[in-house]
C-alpha positions in Angstrom: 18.9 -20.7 -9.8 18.5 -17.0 -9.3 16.0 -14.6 -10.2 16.1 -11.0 -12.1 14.2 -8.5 -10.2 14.1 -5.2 -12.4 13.0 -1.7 -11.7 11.0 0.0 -13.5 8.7 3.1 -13.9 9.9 6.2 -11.8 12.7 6.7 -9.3 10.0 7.0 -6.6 8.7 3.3 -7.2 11.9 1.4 -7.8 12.9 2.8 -4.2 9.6 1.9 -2.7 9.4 -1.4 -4.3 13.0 -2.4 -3.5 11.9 -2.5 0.0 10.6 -6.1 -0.4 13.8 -7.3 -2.2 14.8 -8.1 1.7 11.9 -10.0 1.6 12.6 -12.1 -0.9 16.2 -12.8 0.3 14.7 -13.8 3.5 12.9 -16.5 1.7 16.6 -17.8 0.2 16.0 -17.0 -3.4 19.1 -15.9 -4.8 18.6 -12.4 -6.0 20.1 -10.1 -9.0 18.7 -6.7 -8.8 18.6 -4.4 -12.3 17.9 -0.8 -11.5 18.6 3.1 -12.3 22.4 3.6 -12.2 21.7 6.4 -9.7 20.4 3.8 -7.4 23.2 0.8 -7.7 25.7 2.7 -5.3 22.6 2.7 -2.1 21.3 -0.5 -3.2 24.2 -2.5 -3.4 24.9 -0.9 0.3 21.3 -1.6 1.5 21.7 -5.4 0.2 25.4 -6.3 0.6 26.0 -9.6 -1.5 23.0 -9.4 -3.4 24.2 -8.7 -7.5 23.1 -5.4 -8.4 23.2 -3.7 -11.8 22.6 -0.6 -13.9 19.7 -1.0 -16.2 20.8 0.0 -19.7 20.7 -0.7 -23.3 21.4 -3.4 -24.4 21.1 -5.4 -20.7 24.5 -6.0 -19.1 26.3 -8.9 -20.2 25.8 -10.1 -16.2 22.5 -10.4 -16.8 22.5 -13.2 -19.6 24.3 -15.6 -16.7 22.2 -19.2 -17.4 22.0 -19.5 -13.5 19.2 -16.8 -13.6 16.2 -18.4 -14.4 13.3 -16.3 -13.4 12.7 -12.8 -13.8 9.7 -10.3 -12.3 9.5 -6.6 -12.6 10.2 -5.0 -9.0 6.0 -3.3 -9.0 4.9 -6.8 -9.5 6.1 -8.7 -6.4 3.0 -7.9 -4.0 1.1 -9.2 -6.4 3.3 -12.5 -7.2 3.5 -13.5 -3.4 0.2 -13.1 -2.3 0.7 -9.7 -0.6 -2.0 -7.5 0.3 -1.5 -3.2 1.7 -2.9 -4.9 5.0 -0.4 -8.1 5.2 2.7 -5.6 4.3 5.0 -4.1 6.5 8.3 -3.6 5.5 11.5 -4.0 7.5 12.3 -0.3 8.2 14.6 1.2 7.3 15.4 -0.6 4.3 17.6 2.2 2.7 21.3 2.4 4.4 22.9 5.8 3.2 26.4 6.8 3.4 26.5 7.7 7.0 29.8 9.6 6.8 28.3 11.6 4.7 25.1 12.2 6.2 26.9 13.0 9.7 28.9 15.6 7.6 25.8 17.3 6.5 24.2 16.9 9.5 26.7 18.3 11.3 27.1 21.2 9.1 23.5 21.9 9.1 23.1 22.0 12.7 25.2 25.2 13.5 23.8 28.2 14.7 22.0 25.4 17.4 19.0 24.8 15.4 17.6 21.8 17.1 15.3 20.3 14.3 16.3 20.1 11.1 13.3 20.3 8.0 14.0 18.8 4.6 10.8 20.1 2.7 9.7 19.5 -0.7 7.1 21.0 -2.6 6.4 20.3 -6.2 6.0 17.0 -8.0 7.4 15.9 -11.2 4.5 13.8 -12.0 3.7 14.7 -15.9 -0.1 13.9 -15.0 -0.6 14.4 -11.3 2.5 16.4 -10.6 0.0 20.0 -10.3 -2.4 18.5 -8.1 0.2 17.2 -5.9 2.4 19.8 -6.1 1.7 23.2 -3.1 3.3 26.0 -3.8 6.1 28.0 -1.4 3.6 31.3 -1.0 1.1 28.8 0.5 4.2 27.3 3.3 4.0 30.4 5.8 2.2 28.7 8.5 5.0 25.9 8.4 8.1 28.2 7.8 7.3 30.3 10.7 7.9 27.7 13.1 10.4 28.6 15.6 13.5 26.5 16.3 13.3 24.4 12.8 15.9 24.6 10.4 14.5 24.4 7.0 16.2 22.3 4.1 15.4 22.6 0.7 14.7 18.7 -0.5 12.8 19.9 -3.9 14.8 18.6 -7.0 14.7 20.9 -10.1 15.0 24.5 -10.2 14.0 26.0 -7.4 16.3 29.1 -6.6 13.1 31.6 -7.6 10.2 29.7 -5.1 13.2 30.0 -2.6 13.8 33.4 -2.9 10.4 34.5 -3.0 9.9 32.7 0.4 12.6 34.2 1.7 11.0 37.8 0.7 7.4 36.8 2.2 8.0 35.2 5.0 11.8 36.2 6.1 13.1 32.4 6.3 15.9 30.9 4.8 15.6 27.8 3.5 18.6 26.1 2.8 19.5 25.0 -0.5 23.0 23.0 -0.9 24.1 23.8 -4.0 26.8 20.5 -3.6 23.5 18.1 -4.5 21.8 17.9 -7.1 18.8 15.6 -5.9 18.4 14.2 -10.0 21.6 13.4 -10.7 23.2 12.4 -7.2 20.8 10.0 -5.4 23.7 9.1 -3.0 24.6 12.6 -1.6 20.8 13.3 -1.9 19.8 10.0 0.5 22.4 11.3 2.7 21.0 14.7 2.8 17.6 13.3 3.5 19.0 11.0 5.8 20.1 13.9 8.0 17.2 15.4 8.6 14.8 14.9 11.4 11.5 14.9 9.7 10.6 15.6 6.4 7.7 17.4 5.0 6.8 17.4 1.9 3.7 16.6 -1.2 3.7 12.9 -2.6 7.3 12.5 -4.7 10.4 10.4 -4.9 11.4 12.8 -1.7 8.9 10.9 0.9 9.9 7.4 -0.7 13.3 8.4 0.2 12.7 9.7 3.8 10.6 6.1 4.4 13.2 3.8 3.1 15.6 5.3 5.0 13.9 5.0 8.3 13.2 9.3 8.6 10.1 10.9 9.9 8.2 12.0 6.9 5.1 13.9 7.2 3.1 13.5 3.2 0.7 15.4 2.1 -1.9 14.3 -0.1 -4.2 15.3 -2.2 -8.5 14.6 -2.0 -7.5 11.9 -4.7 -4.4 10.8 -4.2 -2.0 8.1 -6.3 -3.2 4.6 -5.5 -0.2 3.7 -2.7 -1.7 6.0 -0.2 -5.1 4.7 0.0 -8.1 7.0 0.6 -8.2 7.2 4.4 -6.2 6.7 7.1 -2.9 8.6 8.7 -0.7 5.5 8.3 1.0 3.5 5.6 2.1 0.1 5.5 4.7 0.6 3.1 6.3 3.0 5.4 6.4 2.7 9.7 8.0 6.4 9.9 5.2 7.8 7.5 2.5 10.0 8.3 -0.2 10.9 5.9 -1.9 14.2 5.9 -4.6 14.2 4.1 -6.8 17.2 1.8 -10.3 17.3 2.6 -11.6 19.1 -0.1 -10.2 19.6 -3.5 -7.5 22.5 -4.3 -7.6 23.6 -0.7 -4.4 22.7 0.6 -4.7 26.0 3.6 -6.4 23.7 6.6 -3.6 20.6 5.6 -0.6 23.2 5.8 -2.3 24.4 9.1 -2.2 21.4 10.6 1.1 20.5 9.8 2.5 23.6 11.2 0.5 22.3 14.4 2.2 19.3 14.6 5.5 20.9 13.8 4.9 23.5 16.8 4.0 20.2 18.6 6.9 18.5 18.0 9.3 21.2 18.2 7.7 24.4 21.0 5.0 21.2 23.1 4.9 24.3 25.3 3.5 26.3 22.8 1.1 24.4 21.6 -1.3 23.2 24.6 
C-alpha cells in the first residue's frame, strides 16, 4: 500500500510542508509525493527513492497505480498525526540543493573577499497580505550599510527599479543574477539561497527556502502575522535555523530594520557593536 501526499496552495507551503514527508518515511509508509513541477527536480533529491511527481491536469497516469491507497493533502498532515507547533521539530535541513551549483555561486559571489554573503528579500506576493508583509528598499539603509556584507538580491519579480534606487540612496550594490529567475527556476534559486550565509528577508516563499535548506534566515514579521509564525516568540518549530523578528506596532517597520542591522553588525563587525 502507498499513500499520495499532494501539495497544494503556494510554493511557500508545499516547501514548508514537505518537511514532514521525512517523517512519514520514517514511520515506513510507502510514499508518492505530487507537487509543483518546479519543485520535482529538489524533492526527488531531498527524498531519493521516494516517487515524486508533477501535479498537472489531468493527474499523471503514475498516480492511478492500485497500490496507492490513501491520499492526504501535504497542509493536512500535522493535523492527521496528532502534531502540535510545540511537538514539531523538523529534521533540518530537509531541502538538499545542487551543491555543485551552489559552490559555483558561492564561489563567484565571494570575490572581492566579502566575508558574509546577504540574500535579502523584500516584497511579498501574497495577493491579501503581501503589502503588509512586504518593506520597501528606501526603508533597508540601516541594514545595507553594514560593512563587510555582501548583499544578494533573493526578491522574485521585477525588481531592477527598487535595486537601482537603493543603489542611488544608499551607494550599495546589491547583486542581482540575472542567470535565475527565482519563479521559474526553483533549482538554481535553492542553490542561490543555499549559498548564502544568512538570509534576511519579510515572510515569503524566500525564508521557507533558507529553512528547508538548513540557512540562517532572519524573518521579519509583521504585528499580525500569517498563522505559522505565531504571535510571540523569536523561534519557530518549523524551522531550527530561523529567527523571527518581530513588528511591535503596526506599519512601523523602522525599530525592526534597526535591530536587524544590530544583529548584522553583531554577527559580522562583534567589535563594533559592544
Amino acid at each position: 500500500a502507498k499513500l499520495l501526499v499532494w501539495g497544494e496552495q503556494g510554493i511557500g507551503d508545499e516547501v514548508q510542508f514537505s518537511g514532514l514527508i521525512r517523517y512519514i518515511l520514517s514511520q515506513g509508509i510507502d510514499v508518492v509525493v505530487e507537487c509543483d513541477k518546479r519543485l520535482v527536480p529538489l524533492l526527488r533529491r531531498s527524498f531519493p527513492g521516494t516517487i515524486i511527481v508533477e501535479r498537472s491536469d489531468p493527474p499523471a497516469p503514475l498516480l492511478k497505480d492500485p497500490s496507492i491507497t490513501h491520499q492526504i493533502p501535504m497542509a493536512s498532515i500535522p493535523r492527521v498525526l496528532g502534531l502540535s507547533p510545540n511537538s514539531m521539530c523538523f529534521q533540518n535541513p530537509f531541502m538538499v540543493p545542487d551543491e555543485k551549483l551552489r559552490e559555483r555561486f558561492r564561489s563567484e559571489y565571494k570575490v572581492d573577499g566579502a566575508p558574509v554573503l546577504v540574500g535579502i528579500s523584500f516584497r511579498s506576493g501574497n495577493s491579501q497580505e503581501g503589502q503588509k508583509r512586504s518593506i520597501g528598499l528606501e526603508c533597508w539603509g540601516p541594514v545595507l550599510k553594514v560593512r563587510g556584507a555582501r548583499f544578494v538580491n533573493l526578491q522574485y519579480g521585477e525588481c531592477s527599479r527598487e535595486l537601482r534606487a537603493a543603489y542611488e540612496r544608499f551607494g550599495v550594490e546589491v547583486l542581482k543574477d540575472e542567470r535565475i529567475d527565482p519563479l521559474r527556476d526553483l533549482e538554481s534559486f535553492a542553490a542561490q539561497v543555499a549559498a548564502m550565509d544568512v538570509v534576511i528577508s519579510v515572510d515569503n516563499s524566500t525564508v521557507h527556502f533558507a529553512g528547508a535548506l538548513g540557512v540562517e534566515v532572519w524573518t521579519m514579521l509583521p504585528t499580525v502575522p500569517d498563522w505559522r509564525w505565531g504571535l510571540e516568540g523569536d523561534r519557530t518549530r518549523w524551522y531550527p535555523t530561523m529567527r523571527l523578528f518581530r513588528q511591535a506596532e503596526r506599519g512601523e517597520w523602522k525599530p525592526v530594520i534597526s535591530r536587524v542591522a544590530r544583529e548584522l553588525t553583531s554577527l559580522i563587525n562583534p567589535d563594533e557593536s559592544r
